[in-house]
C-alpha positions in Angstrom: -76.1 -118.0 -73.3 -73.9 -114.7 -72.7 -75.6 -114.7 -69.0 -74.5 -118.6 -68.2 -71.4 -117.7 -69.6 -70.4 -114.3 -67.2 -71.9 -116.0 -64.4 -69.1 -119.1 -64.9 -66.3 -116.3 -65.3 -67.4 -114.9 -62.7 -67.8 -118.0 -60.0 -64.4 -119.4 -61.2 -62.7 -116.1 -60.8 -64.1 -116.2 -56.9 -62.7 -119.5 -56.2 -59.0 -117.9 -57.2 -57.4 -117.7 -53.9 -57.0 -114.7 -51.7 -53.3 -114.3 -52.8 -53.7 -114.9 -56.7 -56.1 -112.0 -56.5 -53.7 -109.7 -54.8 -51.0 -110.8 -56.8 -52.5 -109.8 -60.1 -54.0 -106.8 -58.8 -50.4 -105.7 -57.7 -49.1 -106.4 -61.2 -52.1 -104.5 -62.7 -50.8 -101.9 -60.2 -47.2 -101.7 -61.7 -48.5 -101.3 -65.1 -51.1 -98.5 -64.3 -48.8 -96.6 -62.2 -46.5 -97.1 -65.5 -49.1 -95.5 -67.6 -49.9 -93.2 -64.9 -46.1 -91.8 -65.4 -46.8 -91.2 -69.4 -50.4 -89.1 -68.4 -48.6 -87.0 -65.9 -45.5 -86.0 -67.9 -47.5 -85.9 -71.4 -50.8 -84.6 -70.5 -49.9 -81.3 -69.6 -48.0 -80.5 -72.9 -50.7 -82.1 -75.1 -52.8 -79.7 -73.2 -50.3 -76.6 -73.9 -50.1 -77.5 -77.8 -54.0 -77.4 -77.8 -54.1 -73.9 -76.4 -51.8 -72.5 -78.2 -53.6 -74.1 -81.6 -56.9 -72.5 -80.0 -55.0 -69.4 -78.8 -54.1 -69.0 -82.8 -57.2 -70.2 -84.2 -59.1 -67.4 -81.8 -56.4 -64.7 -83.4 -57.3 -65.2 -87.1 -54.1 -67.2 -87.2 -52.7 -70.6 -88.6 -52.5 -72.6 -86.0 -48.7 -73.7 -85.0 -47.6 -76.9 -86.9 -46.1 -79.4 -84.4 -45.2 -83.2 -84.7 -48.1 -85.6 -83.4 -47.7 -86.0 -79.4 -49.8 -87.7 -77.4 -50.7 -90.7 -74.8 -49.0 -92.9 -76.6 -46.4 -91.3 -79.6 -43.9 -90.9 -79.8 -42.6 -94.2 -78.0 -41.1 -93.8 -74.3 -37.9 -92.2 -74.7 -34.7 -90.4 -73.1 -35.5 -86.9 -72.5 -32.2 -85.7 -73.4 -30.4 -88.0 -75.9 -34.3 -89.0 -77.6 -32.8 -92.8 -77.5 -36.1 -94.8 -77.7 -35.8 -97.0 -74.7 -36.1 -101.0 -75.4 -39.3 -103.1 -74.1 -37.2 -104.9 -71.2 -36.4 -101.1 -69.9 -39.7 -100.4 -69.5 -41.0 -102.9 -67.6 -42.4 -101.1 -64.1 -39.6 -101.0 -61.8 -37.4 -103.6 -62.6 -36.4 -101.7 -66.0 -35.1 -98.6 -63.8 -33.2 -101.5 -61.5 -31.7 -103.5 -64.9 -30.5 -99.9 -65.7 -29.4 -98.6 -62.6 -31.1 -95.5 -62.5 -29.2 -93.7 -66.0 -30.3 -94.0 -69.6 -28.9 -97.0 -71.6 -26.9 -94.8 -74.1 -26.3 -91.2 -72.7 -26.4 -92.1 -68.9 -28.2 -89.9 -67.9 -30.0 -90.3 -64.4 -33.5 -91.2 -64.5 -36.2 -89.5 -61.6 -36.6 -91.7 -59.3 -40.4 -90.8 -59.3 -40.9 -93.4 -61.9 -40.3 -96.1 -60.2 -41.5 -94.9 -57.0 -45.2 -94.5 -58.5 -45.1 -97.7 -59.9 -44.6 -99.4 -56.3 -47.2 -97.1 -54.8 -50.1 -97.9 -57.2 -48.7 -101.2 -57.1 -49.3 -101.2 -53.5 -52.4 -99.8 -53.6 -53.9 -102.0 -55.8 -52.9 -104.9 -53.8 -53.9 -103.5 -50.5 -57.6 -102.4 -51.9 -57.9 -106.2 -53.3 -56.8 -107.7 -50.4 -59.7 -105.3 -48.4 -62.2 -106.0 -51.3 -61.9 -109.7 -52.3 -63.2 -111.5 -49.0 -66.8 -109.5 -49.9 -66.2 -110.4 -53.7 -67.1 -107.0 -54.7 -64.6 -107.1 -57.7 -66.1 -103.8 -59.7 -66.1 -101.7 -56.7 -62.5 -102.5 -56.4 -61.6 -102.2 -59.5 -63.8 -99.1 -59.0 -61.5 -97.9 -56.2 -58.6 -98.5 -57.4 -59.2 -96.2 -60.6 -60.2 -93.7 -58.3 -56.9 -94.1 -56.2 -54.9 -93.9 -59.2 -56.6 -91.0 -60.7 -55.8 -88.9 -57.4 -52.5 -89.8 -57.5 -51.9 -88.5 -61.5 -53.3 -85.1 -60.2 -51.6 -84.3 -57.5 -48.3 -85.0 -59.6 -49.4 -83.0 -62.1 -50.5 -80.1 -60.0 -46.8 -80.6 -58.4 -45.3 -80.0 -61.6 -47.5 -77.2 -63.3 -49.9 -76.2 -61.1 -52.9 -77.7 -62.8 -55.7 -79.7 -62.3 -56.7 -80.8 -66.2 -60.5 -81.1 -66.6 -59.4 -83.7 -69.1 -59.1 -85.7 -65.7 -61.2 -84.0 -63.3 -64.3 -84.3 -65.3 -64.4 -87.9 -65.8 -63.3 -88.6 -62.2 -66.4 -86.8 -61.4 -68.8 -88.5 -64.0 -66.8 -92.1 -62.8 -68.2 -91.0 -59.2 -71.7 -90.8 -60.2 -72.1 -93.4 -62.9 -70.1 -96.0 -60.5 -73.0 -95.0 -58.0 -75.9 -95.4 -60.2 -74.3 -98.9 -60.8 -73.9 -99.8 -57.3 -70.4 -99.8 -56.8 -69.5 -96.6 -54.3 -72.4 -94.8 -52.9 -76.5 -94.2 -53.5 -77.0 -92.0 -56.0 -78.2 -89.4 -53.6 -75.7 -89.2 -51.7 -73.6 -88.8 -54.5 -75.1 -86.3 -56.2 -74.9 -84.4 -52.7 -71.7 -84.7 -52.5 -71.1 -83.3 -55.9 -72.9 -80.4 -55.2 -71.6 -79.5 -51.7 -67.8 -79.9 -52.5 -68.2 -77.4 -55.8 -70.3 -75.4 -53.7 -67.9 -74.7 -50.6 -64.8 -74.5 -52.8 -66.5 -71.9 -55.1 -67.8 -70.0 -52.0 -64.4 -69.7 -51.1 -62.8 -68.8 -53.8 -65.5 -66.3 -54.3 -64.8 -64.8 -50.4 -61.3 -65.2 -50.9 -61.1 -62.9 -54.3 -63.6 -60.7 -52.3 -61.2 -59.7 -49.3 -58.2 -59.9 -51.3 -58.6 -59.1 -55.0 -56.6 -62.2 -55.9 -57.2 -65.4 -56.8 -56.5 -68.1 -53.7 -58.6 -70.8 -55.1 -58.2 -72.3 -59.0 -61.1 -73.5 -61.0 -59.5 -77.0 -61.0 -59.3 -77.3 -56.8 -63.6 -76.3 -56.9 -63.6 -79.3 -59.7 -61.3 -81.8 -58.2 -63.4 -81.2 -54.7 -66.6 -81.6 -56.6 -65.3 -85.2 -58.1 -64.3 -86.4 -54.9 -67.7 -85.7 -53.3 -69.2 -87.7 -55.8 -67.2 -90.1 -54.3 -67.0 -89.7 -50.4 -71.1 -87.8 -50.5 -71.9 -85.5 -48.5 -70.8 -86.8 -45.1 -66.9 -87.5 -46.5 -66.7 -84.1 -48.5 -66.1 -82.2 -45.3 -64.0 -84.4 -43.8 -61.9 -84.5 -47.2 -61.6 -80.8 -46.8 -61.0 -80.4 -43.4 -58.0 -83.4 -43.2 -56.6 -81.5 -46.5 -56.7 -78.2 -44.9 -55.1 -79.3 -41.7 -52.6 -81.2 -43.8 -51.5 -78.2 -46.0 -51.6 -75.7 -43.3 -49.0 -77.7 -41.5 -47.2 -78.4 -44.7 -47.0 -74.7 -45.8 -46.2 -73.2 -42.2 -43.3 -76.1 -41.8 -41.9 -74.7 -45.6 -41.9 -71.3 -44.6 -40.2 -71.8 -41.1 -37.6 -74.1 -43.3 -37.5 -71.0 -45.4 -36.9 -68.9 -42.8 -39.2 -66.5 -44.7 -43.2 -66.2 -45.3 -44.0 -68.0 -48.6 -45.0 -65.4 -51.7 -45.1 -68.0 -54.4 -48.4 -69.8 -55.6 -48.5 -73.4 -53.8 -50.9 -76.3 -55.1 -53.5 -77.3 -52.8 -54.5 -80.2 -54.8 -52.2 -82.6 -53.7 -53.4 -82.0 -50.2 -57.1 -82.1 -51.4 -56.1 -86.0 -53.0 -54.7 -86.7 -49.2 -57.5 -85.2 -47.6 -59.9 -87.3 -50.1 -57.9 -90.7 -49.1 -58.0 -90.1 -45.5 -61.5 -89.7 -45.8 -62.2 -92.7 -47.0 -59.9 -94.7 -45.2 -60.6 -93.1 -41.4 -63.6 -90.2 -42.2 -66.2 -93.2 -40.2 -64.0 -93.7 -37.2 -63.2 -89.9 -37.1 -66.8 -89.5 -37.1 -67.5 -92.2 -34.4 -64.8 -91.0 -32.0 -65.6 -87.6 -32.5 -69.7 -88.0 -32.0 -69.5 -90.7 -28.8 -70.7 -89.5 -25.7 -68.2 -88.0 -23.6 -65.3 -88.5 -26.6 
């Protein structure tokens, strides 16, 4: 009975037209990137307030009491005035337009990066369901588009603090592998191989780096984040993911400094050109490939 019943779901959700699909997928979209807005500002400080409990805990002292904060408490509200901020001001995108940019009570502006995340993974969503629904593979979109959006919260975050949490690292990696065993991405092999490659290279060079320098070039999170993507692109799309991300920040970085007008000192993030090597891989790493292997190309 549970059988005859997904397989009606499922063959009258594949009679929805084309558009309906990319329609909801977009909205889905604006309410991820939404939620994606909450993990990026909140996850690093739930993360801080852990280490310092375990920093205390570790010291033989109480551990700091603090107020509950997490994913979802306390409610969205203005960072400076702490006005909590009504339901119709939080709907993605059109709540930062109804309130022109500045909070309802102390006016004060509001990033435009909210808004602008929303539309991209709004965007995304809609442009992988518009790719996907013509082969009705629904889970591997879905599939994609979590693996999309995940990039996107970690590169903000490594923007803003220079991390890369394992607390979203680590499941992007297990994601990668399970979503393979199940069919969705790539043959278990192949991800397994990518795994292992990208976590191999990055720690290699992070290793030769330290070596020759006696600093640290390469974090434990980019020789993570690397390691999850390859269980994504496999074997063949892990180097292309590093190579377009290293040509990507090279550029980046020299362009900075000659804007500068002086050689960068300060630590810079590499993952957010890792996430934009990772999504250049998957969307041109086979053509790349093609071009570059034809005879005569």
């Amino acid at each position: 009975m549970m059988a005859l019943l997904i397989d009606n779901v499922g063959n009258d959700f594949r009679t929805l037209p084309r558009e309906a699909v990319v329609a909801a997928m977009a909205m889905l979209g604006l309410l991820v990137g939404s939620f994606l807005n909450v993990v990026v500002s909140r996850l690093p400080r739930m993360l801080e307030r852990q280490w310092a409990q375990e920093a205390a805990t570790w010291a033989g002292e109480a551990p700091p009491v603090v107020p509950a904060f997490n994913l979802a408490w306390p409610p969205s509200h203005c960072p400076r005035c702490e006005t909590r901020i009504a339901a119709r001001h939080n709907v993605p995108v059109l709540g930062f337009v109804l309130l022109r940019g500045r909070c309802a009570n102390c006016r004060a502006a509001i990033s435009l990066r909210y808004p602008l995340v929303e539309l991209a993974v709004g965007i995304m969503f809609a442009t992988l369901a518009w790719a996907f629904v013509p082969s009705m593979q629904y889970l591997a979109m879905l599939a994609w588009c979590g693996f999309g959006a995940a990039l996107l919260a970690l590169a903000l975050i490594d923007i803003d603090t220079r991390l890369l949490p394992d607390a979203l690292t680590l499941p992007l990696l297990w994601a990668g592998l399970l979503g393979s065993v199940a069919g969705l991405t790539l043959p278990i092999d192949d991800a397994v191989l990518g795994a292992a490659l990208g976590y191999g290279v990055m720690a290699a060079m992070a290793g030769a780096y330290r070596a020759l320098t006696g600093v640290d070039g390469l974090g434990g999170g980019d020789v993570k984040l690397v390691a999850a993507c390859g269980a994504w692109l496999g074997w063949i799309g892990t180097p292309l993911m590093l190579a377009f991300g290293a040509v990507a920040a090279t550029l980046a970085f020299a362009g900075l400094g000659v804007w500068r007008g002086r050689a960068l000192r300060e630590p810079l993030p590499f993952g957010p050109w890792l996430c934009l090597g990772a999504v250049a891989s998957r969307l041109w790493g086979e053509p790349f490939l093609d071009l570059w292997l034809r005879p005569g190309g």
